[in-house]
PDB file with SEQRES, HELIX, SHEET and CRYST1 records, atoms N, CA, C and O in Angstrom:
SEQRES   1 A   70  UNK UNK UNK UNK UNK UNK UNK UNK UNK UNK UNK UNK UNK          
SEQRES   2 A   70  UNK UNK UNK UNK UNK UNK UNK UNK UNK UNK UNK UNK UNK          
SEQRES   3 A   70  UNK UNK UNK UNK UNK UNK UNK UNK UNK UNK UNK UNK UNK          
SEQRES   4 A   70  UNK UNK UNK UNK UNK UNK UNK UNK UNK UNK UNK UNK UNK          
SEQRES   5 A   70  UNK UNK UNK UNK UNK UNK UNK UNK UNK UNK UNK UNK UNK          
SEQRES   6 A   70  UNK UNK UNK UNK UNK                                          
HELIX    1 AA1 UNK A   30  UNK A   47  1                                  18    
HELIX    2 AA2 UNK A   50  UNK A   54  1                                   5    
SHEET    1 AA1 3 UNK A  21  UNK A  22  0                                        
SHEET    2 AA1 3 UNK A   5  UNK A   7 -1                                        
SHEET    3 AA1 3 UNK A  62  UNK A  64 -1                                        
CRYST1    1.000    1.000    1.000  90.00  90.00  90.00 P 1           1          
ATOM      1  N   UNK A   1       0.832  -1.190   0.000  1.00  0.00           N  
ATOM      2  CA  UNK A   1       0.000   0.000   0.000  1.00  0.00           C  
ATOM      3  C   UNK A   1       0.869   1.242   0.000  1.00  0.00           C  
ATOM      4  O   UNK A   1       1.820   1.382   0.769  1.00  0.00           O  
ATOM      5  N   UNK A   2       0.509   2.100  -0.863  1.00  0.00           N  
ATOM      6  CA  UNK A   2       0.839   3.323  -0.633  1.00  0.00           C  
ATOM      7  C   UNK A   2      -0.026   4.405   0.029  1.00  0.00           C  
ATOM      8  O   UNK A   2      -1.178   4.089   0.329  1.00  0.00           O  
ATOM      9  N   UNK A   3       0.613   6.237   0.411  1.00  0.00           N  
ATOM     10  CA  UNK A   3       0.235   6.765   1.000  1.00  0.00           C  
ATOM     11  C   UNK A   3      -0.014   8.163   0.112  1.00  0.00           C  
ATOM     12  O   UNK A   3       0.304   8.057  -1.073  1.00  0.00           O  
ATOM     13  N   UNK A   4      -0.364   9.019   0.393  1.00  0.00           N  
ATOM     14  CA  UNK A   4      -0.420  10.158  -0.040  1.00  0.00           C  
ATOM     15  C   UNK A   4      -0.999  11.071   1.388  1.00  0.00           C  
ATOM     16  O   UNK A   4      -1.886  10.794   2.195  1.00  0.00           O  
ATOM     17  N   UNK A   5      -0.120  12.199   1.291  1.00  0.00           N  
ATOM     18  CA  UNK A   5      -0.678  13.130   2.790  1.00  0.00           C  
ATOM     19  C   UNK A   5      -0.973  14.400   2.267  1.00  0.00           C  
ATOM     20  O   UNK A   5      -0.348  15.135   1.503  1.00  0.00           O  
ATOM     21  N   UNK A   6      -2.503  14.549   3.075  1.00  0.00           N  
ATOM     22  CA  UNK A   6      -2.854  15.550   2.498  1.00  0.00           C  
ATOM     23  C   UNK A   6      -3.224  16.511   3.876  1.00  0.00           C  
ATOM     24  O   UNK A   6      -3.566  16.015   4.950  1.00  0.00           O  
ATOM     25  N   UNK A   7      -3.106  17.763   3.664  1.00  0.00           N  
ATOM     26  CA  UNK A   7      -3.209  18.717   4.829  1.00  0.00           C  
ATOM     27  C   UNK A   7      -4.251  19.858   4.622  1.00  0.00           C  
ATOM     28  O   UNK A   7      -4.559  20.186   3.476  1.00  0.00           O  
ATOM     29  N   UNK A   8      -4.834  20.507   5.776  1.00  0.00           N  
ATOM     30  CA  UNK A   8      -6.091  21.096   5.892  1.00  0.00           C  
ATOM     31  C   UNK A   8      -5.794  22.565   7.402  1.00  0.00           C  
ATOM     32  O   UNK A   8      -5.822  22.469   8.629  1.00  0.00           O  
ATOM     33  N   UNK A   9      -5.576  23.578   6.605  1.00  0.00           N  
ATOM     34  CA  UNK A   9      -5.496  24.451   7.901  1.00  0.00           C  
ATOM     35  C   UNK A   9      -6.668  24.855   7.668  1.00  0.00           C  
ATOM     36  O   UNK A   9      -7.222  25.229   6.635  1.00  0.00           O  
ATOM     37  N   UNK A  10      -7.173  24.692   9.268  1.00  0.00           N  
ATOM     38  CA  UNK A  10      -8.693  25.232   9.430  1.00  0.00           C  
ATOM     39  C   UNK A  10      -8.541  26.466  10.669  1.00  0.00           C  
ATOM     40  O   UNK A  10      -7.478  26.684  11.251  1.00  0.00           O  
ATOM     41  N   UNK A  11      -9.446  26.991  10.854  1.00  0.00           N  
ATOM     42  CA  UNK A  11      -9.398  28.120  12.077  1.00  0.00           C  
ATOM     43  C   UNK A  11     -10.410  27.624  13.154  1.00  0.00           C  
ATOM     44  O   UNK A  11     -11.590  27.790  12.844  1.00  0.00           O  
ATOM     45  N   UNK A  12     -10.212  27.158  14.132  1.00  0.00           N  
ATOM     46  CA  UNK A  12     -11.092  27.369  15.203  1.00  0.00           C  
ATOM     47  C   UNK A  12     -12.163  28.237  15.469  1.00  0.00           C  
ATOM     48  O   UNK A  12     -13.309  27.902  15.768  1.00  0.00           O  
ATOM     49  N   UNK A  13     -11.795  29.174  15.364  1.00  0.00           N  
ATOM     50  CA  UNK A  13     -12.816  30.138  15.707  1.00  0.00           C  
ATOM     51  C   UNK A  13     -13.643  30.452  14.806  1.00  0.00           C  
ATOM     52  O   UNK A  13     -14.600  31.143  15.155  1.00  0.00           O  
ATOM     53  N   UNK A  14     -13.534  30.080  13.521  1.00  0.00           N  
ATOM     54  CA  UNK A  14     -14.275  30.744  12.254  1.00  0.00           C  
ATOM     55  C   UNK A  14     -15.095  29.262  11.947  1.00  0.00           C  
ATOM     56  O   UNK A  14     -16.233  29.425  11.507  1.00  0.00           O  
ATOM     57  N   UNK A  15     -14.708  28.019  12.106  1.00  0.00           N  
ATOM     58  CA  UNK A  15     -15.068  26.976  11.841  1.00  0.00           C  
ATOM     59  C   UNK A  15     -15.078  26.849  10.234  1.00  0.00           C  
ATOM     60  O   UNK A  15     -16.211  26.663   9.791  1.00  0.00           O  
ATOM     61  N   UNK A  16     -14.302  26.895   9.504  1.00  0.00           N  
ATOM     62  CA  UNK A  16     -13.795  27.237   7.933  1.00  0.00           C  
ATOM     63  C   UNK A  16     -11.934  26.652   8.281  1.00  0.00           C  
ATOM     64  O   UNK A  16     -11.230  26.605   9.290  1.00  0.00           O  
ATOM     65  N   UNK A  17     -11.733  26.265   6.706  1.00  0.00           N  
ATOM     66  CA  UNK A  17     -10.565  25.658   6.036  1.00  0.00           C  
ATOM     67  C   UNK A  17     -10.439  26.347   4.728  1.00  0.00           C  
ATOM     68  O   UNK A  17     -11.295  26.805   3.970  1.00  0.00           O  
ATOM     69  N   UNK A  18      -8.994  26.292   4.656  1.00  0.00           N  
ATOM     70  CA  UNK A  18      -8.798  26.516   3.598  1.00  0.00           C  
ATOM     71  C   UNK A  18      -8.651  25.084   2.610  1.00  0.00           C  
ATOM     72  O   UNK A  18      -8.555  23.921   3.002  1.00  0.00           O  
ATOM     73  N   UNK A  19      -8.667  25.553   1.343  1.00  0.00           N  
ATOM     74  CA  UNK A  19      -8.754  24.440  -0.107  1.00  0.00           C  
ATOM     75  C   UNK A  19      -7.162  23.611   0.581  1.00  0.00           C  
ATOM     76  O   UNK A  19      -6.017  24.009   0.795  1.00  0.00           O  
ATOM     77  N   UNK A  20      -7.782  22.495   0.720  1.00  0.00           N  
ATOM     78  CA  UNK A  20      -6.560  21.049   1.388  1.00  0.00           C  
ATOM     79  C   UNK A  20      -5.580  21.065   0.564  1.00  0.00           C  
ATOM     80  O   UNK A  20      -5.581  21.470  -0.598  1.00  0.00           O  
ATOM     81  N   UNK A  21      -4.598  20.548   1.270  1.00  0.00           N  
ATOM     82  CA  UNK A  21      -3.031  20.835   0.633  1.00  0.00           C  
ATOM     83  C   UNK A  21      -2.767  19.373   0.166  1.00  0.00           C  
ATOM     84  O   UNK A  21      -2.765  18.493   1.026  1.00  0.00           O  
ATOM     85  N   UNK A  22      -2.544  19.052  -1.146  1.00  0.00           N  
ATOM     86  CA  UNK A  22      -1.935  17.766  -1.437  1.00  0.00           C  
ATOM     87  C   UNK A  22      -0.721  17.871  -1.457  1.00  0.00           C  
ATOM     88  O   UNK A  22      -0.268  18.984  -1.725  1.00  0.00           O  
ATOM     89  N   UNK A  23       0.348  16.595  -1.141  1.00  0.00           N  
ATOM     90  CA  UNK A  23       1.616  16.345  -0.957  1.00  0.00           C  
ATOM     91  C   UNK A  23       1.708  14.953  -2.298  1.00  0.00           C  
ATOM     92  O   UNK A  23       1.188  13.857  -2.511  1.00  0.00           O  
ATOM     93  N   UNK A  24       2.930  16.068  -3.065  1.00  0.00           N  
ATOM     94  CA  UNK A  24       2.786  14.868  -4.761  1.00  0.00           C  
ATOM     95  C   UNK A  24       3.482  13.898  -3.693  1.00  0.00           C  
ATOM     96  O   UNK A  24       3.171  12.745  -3.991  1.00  0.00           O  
ATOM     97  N   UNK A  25       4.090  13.920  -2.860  1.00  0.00           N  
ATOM     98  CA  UNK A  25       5.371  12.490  -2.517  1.00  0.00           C  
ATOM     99  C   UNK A  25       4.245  11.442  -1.733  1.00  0.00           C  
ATOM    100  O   UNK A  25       3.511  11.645  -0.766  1.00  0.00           O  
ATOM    101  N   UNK A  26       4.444  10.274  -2.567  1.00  0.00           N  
ATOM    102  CA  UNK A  26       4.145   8.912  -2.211  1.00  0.00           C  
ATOM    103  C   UNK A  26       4.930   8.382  -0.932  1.00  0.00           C  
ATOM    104  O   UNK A  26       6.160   8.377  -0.894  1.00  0.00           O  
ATOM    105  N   UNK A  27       4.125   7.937   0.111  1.00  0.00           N  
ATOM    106  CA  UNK A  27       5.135   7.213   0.767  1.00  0.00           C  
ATOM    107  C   UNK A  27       4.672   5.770   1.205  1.00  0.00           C  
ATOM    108  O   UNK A  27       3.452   5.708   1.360  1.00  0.00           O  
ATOM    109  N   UNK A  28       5.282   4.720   1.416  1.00  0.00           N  
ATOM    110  CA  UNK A  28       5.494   3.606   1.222  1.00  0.00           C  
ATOM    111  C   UNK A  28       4.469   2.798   2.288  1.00  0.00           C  
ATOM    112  O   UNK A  28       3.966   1.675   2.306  1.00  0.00           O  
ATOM    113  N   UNK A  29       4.442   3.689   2.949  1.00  0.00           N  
ATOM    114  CA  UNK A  29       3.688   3.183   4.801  1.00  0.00           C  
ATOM    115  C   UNK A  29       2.756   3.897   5.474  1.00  0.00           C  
ATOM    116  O   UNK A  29       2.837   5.064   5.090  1.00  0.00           O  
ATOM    117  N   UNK A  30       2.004   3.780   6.200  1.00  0.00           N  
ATOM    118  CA  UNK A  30       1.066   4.473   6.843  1.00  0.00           C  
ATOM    119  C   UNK A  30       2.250   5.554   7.599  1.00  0.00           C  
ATOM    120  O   UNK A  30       2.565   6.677   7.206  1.00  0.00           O  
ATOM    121  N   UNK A  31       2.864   4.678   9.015  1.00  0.00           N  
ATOM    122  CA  UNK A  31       4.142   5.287   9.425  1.00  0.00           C  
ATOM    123  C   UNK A  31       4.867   6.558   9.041  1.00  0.00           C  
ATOM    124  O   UNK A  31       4.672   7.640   9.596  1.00  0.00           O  
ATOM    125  N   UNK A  32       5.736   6.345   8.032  1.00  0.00           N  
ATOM    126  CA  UNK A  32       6.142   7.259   7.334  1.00  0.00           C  
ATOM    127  C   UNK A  32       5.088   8.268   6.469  1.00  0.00           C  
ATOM    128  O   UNK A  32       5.508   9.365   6.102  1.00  0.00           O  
ATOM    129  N   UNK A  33       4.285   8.025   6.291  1.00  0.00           N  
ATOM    130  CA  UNK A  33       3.301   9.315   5.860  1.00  0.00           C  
ATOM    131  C   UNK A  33       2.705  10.366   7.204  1.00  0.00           C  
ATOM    132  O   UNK A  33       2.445  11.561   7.060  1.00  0.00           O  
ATOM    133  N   UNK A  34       2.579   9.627   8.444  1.00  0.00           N  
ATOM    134  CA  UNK A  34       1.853   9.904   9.335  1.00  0.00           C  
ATOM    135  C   UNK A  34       3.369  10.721  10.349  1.00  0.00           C  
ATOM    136  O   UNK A  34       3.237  11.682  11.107  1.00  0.00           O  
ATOM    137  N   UNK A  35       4.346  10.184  10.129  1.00  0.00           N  
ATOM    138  CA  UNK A  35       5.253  11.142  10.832  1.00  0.00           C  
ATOM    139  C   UNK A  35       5.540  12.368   9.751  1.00  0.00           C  
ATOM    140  O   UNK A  35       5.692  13.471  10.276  1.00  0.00           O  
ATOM    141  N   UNK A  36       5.616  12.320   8.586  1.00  0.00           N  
ATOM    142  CA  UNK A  36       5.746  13.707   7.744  1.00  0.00           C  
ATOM    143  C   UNK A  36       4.443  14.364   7.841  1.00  0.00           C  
ATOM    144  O   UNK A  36       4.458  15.347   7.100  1.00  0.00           O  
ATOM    145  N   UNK A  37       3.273  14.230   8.468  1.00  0.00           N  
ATOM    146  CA  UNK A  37       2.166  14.707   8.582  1.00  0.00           C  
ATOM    147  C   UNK A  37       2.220  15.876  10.022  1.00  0.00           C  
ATOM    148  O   UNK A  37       1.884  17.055  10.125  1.00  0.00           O  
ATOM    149  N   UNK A  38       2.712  15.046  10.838  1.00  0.00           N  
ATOM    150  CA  UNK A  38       3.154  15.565  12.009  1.00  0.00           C  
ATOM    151  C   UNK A  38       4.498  16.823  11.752  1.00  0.00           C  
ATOM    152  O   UNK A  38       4.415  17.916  12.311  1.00  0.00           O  
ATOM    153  N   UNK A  39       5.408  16.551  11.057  1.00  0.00           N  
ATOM    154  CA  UNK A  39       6.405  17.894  10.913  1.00  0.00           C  
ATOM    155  C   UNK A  39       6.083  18.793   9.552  1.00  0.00           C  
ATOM    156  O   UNK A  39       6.626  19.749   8.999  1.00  0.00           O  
ATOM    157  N   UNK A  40       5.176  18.161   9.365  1.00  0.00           N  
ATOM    158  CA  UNK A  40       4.900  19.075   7.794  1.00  0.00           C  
ATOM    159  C   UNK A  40       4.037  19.864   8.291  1.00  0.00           C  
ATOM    160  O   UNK A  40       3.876  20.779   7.484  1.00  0.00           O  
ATOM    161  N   UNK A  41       3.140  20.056   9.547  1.00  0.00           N  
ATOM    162  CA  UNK A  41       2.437  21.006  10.239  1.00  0.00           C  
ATOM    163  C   UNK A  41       2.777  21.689  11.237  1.00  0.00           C  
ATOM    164  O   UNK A  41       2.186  22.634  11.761  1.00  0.00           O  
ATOM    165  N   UNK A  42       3.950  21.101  11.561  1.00  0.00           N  
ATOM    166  CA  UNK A  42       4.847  22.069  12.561  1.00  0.00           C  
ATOM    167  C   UNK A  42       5.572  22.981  11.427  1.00  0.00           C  
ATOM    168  O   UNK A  42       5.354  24.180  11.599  1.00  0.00           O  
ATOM    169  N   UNK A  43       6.170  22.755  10.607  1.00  0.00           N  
ATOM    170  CA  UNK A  43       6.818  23.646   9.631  1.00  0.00           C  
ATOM    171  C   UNK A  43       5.488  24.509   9.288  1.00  0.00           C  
ATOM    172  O   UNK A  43       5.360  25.688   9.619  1.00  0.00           O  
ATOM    173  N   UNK A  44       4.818  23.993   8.798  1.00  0.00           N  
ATOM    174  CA  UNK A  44       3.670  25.017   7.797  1.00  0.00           C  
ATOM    175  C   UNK A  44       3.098  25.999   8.953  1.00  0.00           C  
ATOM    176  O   UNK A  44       2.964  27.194   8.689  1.00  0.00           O  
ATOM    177  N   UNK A  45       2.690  25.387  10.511  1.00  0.00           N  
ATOM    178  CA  UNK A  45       2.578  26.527  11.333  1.00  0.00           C  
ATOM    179  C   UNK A  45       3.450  27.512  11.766  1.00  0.00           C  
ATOM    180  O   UNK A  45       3.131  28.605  12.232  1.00  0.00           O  
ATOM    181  N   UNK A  46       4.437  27.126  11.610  1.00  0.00           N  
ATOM    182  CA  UNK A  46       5.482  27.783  12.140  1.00  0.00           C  
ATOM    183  C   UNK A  46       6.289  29.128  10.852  1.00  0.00           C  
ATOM    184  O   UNK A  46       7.001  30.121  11.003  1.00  0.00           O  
ATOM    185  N   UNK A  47       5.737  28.500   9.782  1.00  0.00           N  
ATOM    186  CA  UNK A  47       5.689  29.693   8.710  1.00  0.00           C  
ATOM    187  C   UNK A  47       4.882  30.806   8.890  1.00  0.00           C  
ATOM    188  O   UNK A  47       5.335  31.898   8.545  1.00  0.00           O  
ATOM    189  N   UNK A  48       3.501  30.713   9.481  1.00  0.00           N  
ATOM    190  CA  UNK A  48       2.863  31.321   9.123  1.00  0.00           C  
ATOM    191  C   UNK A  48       3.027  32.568  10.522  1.00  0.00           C  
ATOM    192  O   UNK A  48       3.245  32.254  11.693  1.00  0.00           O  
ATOM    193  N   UNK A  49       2.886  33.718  10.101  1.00  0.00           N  
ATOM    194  CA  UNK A  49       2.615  34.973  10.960  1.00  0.00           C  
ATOM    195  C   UNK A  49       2.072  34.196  12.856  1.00  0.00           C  
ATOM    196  O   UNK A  49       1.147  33.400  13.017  1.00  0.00           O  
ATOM    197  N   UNK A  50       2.756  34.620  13.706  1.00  0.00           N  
ATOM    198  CA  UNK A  50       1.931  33.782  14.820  1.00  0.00           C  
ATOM    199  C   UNK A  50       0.695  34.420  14.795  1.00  0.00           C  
ATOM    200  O   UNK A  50      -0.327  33.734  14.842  1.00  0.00           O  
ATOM    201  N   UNK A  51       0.620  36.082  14.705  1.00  0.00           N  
ATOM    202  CA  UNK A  51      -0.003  36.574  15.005  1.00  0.00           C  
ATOM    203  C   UNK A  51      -1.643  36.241  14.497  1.00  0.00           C  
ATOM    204  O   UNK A  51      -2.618  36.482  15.209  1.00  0.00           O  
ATOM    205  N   UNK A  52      -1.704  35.734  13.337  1.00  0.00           N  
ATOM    206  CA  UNK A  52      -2.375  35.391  12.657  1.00  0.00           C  
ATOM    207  C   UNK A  52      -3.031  34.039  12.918  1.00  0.00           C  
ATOM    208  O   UNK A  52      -4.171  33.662  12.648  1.00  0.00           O  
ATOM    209  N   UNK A  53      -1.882  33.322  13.591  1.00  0.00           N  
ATOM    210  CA  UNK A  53      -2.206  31.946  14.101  1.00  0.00           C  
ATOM    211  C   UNK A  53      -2.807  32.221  15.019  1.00  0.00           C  
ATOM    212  O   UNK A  53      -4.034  32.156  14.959  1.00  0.00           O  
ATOM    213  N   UNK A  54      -2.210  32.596  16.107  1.00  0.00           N  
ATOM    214  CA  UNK A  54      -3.202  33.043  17.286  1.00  0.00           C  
ATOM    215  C   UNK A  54      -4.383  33.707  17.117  1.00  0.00           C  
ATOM    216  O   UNK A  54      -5.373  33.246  17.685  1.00  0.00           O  
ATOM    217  N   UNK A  55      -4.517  35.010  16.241  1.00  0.00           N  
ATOM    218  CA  UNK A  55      -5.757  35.736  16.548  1.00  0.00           C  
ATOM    219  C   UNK A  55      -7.319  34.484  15.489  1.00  0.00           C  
ATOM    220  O   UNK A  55      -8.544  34.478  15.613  1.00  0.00           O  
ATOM    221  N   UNK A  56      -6.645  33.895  14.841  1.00  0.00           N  
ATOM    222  CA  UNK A  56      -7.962  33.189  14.394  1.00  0.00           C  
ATOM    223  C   UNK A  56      -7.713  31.830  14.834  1.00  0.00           C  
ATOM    224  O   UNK A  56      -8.503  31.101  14.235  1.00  0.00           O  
ATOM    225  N   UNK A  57      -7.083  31.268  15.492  1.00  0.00           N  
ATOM    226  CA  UNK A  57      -7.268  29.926  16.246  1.00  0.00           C  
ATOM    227  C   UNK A  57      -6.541  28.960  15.138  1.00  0.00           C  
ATOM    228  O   UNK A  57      -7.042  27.837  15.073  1.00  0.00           O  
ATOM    229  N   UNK A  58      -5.622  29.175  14.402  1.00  0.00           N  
ATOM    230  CA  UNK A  58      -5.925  28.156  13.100  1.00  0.00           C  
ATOM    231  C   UNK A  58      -4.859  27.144  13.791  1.00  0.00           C  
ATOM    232  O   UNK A  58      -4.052  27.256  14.714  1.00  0.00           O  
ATOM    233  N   UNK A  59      -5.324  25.877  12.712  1.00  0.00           N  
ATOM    234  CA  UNK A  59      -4.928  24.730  13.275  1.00  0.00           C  
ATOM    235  C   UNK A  59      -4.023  23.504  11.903  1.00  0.00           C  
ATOM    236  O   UNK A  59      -4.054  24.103  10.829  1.00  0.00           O  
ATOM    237  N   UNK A  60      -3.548  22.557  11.792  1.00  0.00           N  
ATOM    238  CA  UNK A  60      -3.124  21.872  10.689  1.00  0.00           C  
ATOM    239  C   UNK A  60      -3.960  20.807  11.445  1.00  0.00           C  
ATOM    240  O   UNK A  60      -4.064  20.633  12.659  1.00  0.00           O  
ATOM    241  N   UNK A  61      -4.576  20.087  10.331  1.00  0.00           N  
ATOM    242  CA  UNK A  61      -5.110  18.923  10.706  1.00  0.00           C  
ATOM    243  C   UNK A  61      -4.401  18.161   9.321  1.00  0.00           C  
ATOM    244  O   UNK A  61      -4.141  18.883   8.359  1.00  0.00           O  
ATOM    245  N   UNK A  62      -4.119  16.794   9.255  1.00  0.00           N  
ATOM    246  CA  UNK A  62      -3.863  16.088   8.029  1.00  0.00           C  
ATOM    247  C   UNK A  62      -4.299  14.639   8.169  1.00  0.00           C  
ATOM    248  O   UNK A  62      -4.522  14.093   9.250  1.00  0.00           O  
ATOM    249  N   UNK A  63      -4.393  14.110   7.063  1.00  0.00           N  
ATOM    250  CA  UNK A  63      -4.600  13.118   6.730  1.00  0.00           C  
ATOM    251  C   UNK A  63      -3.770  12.049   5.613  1.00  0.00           C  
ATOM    252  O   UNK A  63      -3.161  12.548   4.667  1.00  0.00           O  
ATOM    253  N   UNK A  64      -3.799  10.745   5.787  1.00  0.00           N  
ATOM    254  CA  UNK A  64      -2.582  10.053   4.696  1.00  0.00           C  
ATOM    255  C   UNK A  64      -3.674   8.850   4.138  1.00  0.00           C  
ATOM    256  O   UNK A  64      -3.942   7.763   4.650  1.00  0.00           O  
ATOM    257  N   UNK A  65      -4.292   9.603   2.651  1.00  0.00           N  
ATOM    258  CA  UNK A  65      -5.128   8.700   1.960  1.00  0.00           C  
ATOM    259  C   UNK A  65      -4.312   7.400   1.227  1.00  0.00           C  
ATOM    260  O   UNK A  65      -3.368   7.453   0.439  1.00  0.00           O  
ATOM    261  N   UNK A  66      -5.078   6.121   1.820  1.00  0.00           N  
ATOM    262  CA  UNK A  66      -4.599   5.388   0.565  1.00  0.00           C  
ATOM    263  C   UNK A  66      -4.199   5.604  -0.536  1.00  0.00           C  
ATOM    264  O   UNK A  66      -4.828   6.592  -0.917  1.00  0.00           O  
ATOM    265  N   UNK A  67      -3.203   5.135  -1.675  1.00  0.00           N  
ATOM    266  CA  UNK A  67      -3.966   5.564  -2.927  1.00  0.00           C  
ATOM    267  C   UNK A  67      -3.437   4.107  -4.221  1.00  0.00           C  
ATOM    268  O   UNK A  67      -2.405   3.479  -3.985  1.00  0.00           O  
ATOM    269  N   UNK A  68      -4.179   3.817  -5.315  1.00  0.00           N  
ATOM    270  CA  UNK A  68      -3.885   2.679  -6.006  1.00  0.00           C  
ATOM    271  C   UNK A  68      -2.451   3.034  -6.278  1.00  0.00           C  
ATOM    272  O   UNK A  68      -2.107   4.199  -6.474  1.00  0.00           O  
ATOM    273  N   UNK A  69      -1.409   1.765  -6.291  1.00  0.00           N  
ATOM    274  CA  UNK A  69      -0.370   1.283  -6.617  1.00  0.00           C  
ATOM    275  C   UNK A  69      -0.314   1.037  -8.081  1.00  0.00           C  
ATOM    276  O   UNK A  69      -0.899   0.110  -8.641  1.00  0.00           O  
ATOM    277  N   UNK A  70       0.456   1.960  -8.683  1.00  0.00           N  
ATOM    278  CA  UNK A  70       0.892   1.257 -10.520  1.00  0.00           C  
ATOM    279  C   UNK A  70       1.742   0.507 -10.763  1.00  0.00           C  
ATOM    280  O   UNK A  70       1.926   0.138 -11.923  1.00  0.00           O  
TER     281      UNK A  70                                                      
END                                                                             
């Protein structure tokens, strides 16, 4: 099985997301998709303005869809 991780910053307070982030890189394992899920939202929060983070609550949520093997 392969993986594909896809990511979703939403805001708490507004209860709204923005259009989900696909990641082209395949990865091999649940595992390994699910730990780049975890630092790929520490990076992407950590890009963004805090101020901005803080004043609207926003959050990374992700997910690592199956996807068919060629």
């Amino acid at each position: 099985m392969k993986f594909m991780l896809i990511l979703n910053i939403c805001s708490v307070l507004h209860l709204n997301c923005l259009p989900k982030i696909h990641d082209n890189f395949v990865f091999n394992s649940w595992s390994e998709c699910a730990n780049a899920g975890y630092l790929r939202a520490i990076r992407v929060t950590n890009s963004m303005d805090s101020l901005m983070v803080n004043s609207n609550k926003l959050v990374v949520y992700f997910e690592c869809v199956e996807i068919e093997e060629s």
